[in-house]
C-alpha positions as CSV (number, residue, x, y, z in Angstrom):
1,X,0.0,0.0,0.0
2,X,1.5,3.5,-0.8
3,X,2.2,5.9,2.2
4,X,1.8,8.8,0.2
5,X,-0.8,9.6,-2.5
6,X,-0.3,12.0,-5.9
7,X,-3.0,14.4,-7.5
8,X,-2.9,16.7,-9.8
9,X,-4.7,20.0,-8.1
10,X,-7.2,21.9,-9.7
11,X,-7.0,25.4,-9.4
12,X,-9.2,28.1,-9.0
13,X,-12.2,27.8,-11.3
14,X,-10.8,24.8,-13.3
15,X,-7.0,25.9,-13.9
16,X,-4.6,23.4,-13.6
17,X,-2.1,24.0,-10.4
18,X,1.0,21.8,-9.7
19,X,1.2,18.4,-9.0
20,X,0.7,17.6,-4.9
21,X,1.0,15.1,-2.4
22,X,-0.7,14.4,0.2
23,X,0.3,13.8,3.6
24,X,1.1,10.1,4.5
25,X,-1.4,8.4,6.6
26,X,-0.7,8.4,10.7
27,X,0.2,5.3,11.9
28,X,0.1,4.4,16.4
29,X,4.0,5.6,16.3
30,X,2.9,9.0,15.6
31,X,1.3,8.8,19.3
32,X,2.5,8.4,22.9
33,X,1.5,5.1,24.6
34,X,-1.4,5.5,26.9
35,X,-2.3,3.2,29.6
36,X,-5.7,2.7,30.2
37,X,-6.2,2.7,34.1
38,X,-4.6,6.2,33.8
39,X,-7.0,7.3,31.2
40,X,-9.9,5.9,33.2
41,X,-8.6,8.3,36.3
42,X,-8.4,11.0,33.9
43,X,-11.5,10.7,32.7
44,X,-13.3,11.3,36.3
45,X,-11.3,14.4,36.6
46,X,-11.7,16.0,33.7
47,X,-15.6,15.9,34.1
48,X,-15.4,16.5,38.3
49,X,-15.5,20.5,38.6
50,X,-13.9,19.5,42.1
51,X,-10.6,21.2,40.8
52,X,-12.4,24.7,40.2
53,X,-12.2,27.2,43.0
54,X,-15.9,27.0,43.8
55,X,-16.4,24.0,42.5
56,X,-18.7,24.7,40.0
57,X,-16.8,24.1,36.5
58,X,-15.3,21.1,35.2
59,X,-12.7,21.0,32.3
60,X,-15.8,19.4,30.2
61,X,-17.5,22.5,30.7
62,X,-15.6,24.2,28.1
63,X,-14.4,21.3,26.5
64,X,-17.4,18.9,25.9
65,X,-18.0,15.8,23.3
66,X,-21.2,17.2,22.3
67,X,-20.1,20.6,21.2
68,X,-17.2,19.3,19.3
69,X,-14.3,18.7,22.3
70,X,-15.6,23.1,22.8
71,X,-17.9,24.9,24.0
72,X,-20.4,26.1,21.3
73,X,-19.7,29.4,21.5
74,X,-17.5,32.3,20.4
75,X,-16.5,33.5,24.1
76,X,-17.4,31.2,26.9
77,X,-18.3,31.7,30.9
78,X,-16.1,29.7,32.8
79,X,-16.5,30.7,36.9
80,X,-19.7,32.8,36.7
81,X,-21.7,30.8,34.2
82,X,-25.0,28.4,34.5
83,X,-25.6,25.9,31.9
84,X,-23.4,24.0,28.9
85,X,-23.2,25.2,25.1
86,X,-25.0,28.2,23.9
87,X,-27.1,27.8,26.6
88,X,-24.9,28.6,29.0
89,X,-25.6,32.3,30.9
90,X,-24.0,34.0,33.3
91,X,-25.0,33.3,36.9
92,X,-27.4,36.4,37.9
93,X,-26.5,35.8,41.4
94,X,-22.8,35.7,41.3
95,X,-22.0,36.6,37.6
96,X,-18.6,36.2,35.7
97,X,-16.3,39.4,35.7
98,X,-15.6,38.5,32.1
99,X,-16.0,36.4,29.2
100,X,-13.2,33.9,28.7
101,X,-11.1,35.9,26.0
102,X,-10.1,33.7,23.3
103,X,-12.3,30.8,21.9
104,X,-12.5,27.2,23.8
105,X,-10.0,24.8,21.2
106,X,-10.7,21.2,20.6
107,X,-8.9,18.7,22.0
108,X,-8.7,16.4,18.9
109,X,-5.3,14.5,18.7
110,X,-3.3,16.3,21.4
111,X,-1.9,13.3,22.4
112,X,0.3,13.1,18.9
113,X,4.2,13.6,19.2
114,X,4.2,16.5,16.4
115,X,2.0,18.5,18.9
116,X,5.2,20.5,20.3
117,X,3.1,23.5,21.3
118,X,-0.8,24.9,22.4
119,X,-2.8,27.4,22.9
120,X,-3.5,30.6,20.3
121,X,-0.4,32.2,21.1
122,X,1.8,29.4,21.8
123,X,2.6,30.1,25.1
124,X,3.3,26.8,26.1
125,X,6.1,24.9,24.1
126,X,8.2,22.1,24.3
127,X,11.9,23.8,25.2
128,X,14.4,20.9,26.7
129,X,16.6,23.6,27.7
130,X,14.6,24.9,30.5
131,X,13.4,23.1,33.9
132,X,11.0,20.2,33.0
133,X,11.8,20.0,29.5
134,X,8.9,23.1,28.8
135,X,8.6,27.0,27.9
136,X,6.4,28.8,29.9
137,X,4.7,32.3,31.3
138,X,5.0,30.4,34.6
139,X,8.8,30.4,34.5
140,X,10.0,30.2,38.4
141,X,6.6,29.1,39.5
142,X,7.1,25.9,36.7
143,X,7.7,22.6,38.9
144,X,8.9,19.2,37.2
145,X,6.9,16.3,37.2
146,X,4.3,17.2,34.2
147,X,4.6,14.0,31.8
148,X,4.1,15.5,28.8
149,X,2.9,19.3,27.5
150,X,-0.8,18.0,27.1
151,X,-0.3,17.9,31.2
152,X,1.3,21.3,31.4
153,X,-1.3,22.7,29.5
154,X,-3.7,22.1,32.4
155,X,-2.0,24.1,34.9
156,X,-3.5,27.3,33.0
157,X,-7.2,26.8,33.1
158,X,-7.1,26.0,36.8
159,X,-5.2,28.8,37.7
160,X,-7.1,31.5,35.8
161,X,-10.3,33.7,37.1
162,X,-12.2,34.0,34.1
163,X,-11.9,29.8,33.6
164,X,-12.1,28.0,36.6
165,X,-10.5,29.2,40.1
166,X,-13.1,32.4,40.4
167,X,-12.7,35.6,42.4
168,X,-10.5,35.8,45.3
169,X,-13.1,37.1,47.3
170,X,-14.7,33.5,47.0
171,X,-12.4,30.8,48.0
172,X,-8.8,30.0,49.0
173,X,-7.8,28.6,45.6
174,X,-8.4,31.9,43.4
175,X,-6.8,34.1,46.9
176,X,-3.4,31.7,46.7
177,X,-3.4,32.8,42.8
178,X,-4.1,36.8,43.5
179,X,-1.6,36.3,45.8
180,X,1.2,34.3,43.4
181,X,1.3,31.3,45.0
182,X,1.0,28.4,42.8
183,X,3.3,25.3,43.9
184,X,3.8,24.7,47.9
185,X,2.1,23.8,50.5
186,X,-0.5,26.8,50.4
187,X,-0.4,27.4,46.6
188,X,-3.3,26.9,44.5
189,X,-2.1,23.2,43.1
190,X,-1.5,21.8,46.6
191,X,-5.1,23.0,47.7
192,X,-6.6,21.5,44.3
193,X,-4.6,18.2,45.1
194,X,-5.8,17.7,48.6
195,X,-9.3,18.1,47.5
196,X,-8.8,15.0,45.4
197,X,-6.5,13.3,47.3
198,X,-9.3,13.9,50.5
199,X,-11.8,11.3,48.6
200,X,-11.1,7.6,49.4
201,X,-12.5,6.8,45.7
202,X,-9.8,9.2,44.2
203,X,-7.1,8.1,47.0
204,X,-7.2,4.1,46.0
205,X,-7.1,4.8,42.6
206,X,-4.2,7.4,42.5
207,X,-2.4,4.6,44.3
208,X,-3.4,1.5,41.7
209,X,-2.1,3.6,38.8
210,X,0.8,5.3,40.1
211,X,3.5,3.3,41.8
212,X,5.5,6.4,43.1
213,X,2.0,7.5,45.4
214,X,2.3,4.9,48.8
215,X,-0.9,7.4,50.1
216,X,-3.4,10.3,49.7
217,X,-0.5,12.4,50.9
218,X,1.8,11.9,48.2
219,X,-1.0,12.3,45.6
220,X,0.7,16.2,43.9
221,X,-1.4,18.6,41.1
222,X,1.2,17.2,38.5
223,X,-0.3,13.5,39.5
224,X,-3.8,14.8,38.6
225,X,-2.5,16.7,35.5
226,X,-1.4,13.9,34.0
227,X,-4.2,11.4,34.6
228,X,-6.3,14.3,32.8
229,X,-3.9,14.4,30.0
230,X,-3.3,11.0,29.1
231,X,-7.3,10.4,29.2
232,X,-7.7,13.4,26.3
233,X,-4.9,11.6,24.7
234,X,-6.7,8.2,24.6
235,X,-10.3,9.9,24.4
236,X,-9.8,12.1,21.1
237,X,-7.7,10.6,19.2
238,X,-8.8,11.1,15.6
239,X,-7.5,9.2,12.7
240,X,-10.6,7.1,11.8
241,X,-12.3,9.9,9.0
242,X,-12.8,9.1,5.6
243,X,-10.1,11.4,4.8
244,X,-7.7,8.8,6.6
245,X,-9.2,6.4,4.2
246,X,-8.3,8.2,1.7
247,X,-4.6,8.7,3.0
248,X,-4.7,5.1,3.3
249,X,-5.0,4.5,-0.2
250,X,-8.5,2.3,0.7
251,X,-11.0,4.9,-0.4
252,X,-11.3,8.0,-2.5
253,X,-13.4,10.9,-2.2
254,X,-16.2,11.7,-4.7
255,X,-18.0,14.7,-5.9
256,X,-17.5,17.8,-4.4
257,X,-15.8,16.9,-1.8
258,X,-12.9,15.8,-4.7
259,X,-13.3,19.1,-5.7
260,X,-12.6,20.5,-2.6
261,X,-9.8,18.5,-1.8
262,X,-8.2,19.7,-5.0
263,X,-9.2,23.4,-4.3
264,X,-7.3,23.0,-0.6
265,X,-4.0,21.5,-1.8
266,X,-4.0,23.3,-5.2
267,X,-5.5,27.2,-6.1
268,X,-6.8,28.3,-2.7
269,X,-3.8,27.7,-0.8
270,X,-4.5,25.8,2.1
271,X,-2.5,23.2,2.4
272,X,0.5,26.1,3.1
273,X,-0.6,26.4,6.3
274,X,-3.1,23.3,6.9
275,X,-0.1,20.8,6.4
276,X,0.1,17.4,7.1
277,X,-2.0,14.5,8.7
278,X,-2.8,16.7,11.4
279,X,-4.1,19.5,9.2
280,X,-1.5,22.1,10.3
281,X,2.0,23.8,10.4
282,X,1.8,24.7,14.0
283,X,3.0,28.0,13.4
284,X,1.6,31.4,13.9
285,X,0.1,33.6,11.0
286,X,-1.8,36.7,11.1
287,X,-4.5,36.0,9.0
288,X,-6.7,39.1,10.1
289,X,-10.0,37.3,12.1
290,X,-11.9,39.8,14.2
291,X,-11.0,40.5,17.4
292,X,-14.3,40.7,19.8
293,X,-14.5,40.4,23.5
294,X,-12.1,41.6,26.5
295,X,-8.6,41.1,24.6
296,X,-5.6,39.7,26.7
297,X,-4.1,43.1,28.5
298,X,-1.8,42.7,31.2
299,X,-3.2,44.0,35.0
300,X,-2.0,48.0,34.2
301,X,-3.3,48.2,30.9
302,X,-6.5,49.1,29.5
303,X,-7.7,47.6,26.0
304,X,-9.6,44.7,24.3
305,X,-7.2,44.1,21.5
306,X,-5.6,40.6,21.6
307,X,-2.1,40.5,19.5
308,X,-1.3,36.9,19.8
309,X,1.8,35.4,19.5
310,X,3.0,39.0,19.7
311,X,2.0,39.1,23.7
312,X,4.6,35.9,23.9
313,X,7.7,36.7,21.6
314,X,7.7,40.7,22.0
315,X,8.5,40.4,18.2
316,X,6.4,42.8,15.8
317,X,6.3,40.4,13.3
318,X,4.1,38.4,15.6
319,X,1.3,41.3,15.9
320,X,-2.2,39.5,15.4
321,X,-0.8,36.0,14.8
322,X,-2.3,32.9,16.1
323,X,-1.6,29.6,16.1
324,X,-2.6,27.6,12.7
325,X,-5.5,25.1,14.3
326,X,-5.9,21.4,13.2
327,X,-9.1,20.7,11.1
328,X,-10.0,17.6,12.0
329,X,-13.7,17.5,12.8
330,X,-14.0,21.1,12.1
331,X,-17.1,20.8,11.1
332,X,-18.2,20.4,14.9
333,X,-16.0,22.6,16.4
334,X,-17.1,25.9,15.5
335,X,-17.3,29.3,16.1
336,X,-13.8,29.7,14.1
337,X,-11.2,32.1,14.9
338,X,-9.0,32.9,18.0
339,X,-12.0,35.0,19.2
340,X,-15.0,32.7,17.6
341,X,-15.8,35.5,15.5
342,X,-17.5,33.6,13.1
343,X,-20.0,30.9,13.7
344,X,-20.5,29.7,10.0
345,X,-17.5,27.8,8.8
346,X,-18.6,29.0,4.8
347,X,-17.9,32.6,6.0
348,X,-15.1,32.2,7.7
349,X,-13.7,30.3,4.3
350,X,-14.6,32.9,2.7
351,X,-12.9,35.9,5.3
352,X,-10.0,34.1,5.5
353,X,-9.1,33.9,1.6
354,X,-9.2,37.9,1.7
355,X,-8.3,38.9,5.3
356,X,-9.0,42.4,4.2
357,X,-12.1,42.2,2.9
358,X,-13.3,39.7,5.7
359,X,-12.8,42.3,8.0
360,X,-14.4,44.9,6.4
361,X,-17.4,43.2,5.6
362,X,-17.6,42.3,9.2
363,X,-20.8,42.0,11.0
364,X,-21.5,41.2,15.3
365,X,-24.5,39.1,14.5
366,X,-21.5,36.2,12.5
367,X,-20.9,35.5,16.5
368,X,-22.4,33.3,19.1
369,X,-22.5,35.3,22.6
370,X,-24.3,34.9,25.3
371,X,-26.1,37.7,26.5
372,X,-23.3,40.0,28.9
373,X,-23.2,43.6,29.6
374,X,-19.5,44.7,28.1
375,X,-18.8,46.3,24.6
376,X,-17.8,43.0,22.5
377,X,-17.0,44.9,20.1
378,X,-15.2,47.7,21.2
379,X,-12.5,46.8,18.5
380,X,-14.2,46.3,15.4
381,X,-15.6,48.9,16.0
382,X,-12.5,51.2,15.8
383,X,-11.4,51.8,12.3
384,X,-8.1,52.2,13.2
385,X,-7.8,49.5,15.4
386,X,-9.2,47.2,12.7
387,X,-7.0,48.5,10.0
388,X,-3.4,47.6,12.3
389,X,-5.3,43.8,12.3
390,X,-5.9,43.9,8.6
391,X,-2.2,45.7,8.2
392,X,-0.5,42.6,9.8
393,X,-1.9,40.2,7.2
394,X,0.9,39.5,4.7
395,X,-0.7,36.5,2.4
396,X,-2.1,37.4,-0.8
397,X,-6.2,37.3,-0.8
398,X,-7.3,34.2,-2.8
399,X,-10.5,34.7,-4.5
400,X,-13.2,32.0,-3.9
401,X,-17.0,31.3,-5.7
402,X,-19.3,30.2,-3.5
403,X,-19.5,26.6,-5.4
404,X,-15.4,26.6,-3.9
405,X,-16.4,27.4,-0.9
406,X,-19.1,24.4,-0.8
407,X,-16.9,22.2,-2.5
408,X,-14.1,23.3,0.1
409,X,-16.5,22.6,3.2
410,X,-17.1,19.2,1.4
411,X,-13.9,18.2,1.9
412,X,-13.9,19.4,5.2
413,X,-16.7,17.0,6.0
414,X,-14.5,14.1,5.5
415,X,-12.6,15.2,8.6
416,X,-15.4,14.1,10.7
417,X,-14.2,11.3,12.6
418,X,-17.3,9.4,13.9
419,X,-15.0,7.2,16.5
420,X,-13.6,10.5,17.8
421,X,-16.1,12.6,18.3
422,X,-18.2,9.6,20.5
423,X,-15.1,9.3,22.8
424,X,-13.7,6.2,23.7
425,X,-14.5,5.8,27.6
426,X,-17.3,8.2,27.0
427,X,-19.1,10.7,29.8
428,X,-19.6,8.8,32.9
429,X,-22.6,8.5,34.7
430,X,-21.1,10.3,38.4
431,X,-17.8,11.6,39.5
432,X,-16.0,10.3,43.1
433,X,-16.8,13.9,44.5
434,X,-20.8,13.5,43.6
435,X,-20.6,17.4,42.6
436,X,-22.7,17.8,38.9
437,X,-21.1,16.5,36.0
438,X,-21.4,19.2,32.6
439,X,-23.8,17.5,30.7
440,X,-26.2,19.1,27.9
441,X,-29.2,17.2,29.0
């Protein structure tokens, strides 16, 4: 069977582009080994919002199969919020301070080797030259024992006000972050740990999977991280589409969905930046979505912009880039953009191929929010401000028909990974601390 298959790729409204190949098909080796038992521990904590601050919000509360591995919505309520998906409202007795500034990513495949670095800006990266083998905003507050980056990356969500640990004012998890202590016996891990290592349930099974943990006591935040991390690992792994068939060389693609998949690796360009198996480069491009919401400001300053990687590398070549998202299933995992500025996956198509005109054309009602009394738009709605986004942009604008555009969402349609987007283990039915589980129903 051939790794690798050729086409020749239409282009644009029937020309004829270069020959291309497509990616070869992934194979176990491109993952890490997962053991089971740890992804059945996992799998209790990342639905258990016993490691929020008021124990209210759960990792699958953001992150949820039914809405894709996401939340459903351009801006989510973490601490704050009532509900799942675009149901989800803010609390009217205790309401959020905020809207969660950048859109909720899918989890799809995190658990691949090639996945070096997350989140929109890329603030967490694999780095072996500093302490634990990773780069982060965390720096001196960074402790060693995270398996893997998929495990470091849960050290954020826990930690921030907007997402899970709440206000200060409301319990000692979110006052141990206002005050800057994260690791130690009264920083916001330890707390988060003890909780879980304080249920018998959570205690035996911390101690069947990991040989290192003798008791409760020894049970550490990096223990838990990594039980949750392995569990999305095994959970989401996606490489069952019929676009892996087709990679396979056991199928092909008909129709417009052929059509598409020549559009995407010939004429509309792509491929450039949605490369490989995985369906990207992960590298950062400023590709000019709309910025809406609060923007990531630092404590002393006072805007709603959001310049990506920019806020990471200090490098102006980084203004409004973002980290080039994988497309598998991305026909469930929408709104698209780093702000979920648009909730139809056509448009966005269509804005992306001319990041200039995109903007321009522009309109709030392309978003899902839930209702919130702040100025979403507060940048878009600033014609300067909109024209530094659209400045940044340095690809040339692709013109698309509408028939590309459909034939280029058929194609996307064969990312949908029926096996993936069940689960594996599944939602369970109750969680060790009996607190509510996220579910839509």
């Amino acid at each position: 069977m051939k790794s690798k298959l050729m086409l020749i790729a239409l282009g644009l409204h029937g020309t004829m582009a270069t020959a291309q190949t497509l990616p070869n098909p992934i194979v176990d080796g491109d993952y890490f080994e997962n053991n089971l038992a740890e992804a059945q521990l996992g799998q209790l904590l990342f639905y258990d919002p016993i490691l929020s601050g008021n124990r209210e919000v759960a990792c699958a509360t953001c992150h949820h199969p039914s809405l894709g591995t996401a939340d459903g919505v351009s801006l989510g309520f973490g601490d704050g919020g009532i509900g799942l998906g675009p149901a989800r409202r803010a609390d009217p007795n205790n309401p959020p301070e905020e809207r969660i500034p950048r859109n909720a990513p899918a989890l799809f495949n995190l658990g691949a080797r090639e996945f070096t670095v997350l989140f929109h800006d890329g603030r967490l990266q694999v780095d072996p030259s500093r302490p634990g083998g990773l780069r982060t905003p965390m720096d001196e507050d960074m402790v060693v024992g995270f398996a893997s980056l998929l495990s470091a990356q849960t050290m954020f969500p826990v930690l921030s006000r907007d997402e899970m640990a709440g206000s200060h004012s409301e319990n000692g998890v979110a006052r141990a972050v206002r005050q800057g202590l994260i690791a130690g016996g009264a920083g916001a891990w330890d707390q988060l740990a003890k909780r879980v290592a304080g249920l018998p349930a959570y205690a035996v099974q911390f101690q069947d999977v990991y040989d290192h943990i003798g008791g409760p006591e020894e049970i550490a935040f990096t223990d838990i991280s990594n039980a949750i991390a392995v569990f999305m690992a095994h959970e989401w792994r996606s490489d069952t589409a019929p676009f892996d068939a087709v990679l396979r060389d056991e199928a092909q693609l008909e129709g417009a969905a052929q059509t598409g998949m020549m559009l995407f690796y010939g004429g509309a360009g792509c491929s450039t930046c949605h490369a490989g198996a995985y369906l990207t480069d992960h590298d950062f491009h400023a590709m000019g979505a709309p910025q809406i919401g609060p923007g990531k400001a630092a404590s002393f300053e006072d805007h709603q912009r959001d310049e990506g990687r920019f806020r990471v590398t200090g490098k102006r070549a980084d203004l409004y880039a973002f980290r080039t998202p994988s497309l598998r299933n991305v026909a469930l995992t929408g709104p698209y953009g780093h702000a979920g500025s648009h909730q139809d996956l056509g448009r966005f198509i269509m804005d992306h191929a001319d990041p200039a005109a995109g903007l321009k054309r522009y309109e709030a009602w392309q978003a899902i929010l839930p209702p919130f009394e702040t100025d979403d738009f507060a940048v878009m709605s600033d014609p300067e401000q909109a024209a530094q986004i659209a400045a940044a942009v340095e690809v040339k604008p692709v013109g698309l028909s509408d028939s590309d555009v459909k034939a280029i969402l058929a194609f996307l349609d064969s990312m949908t990974d029926p096996i993936s987007i069940t689960g594996r283990l599944g939602v369970p039915d109750a969680v060790p601390s009996g607190l509510r589980i996220p579910n839509p129903n």
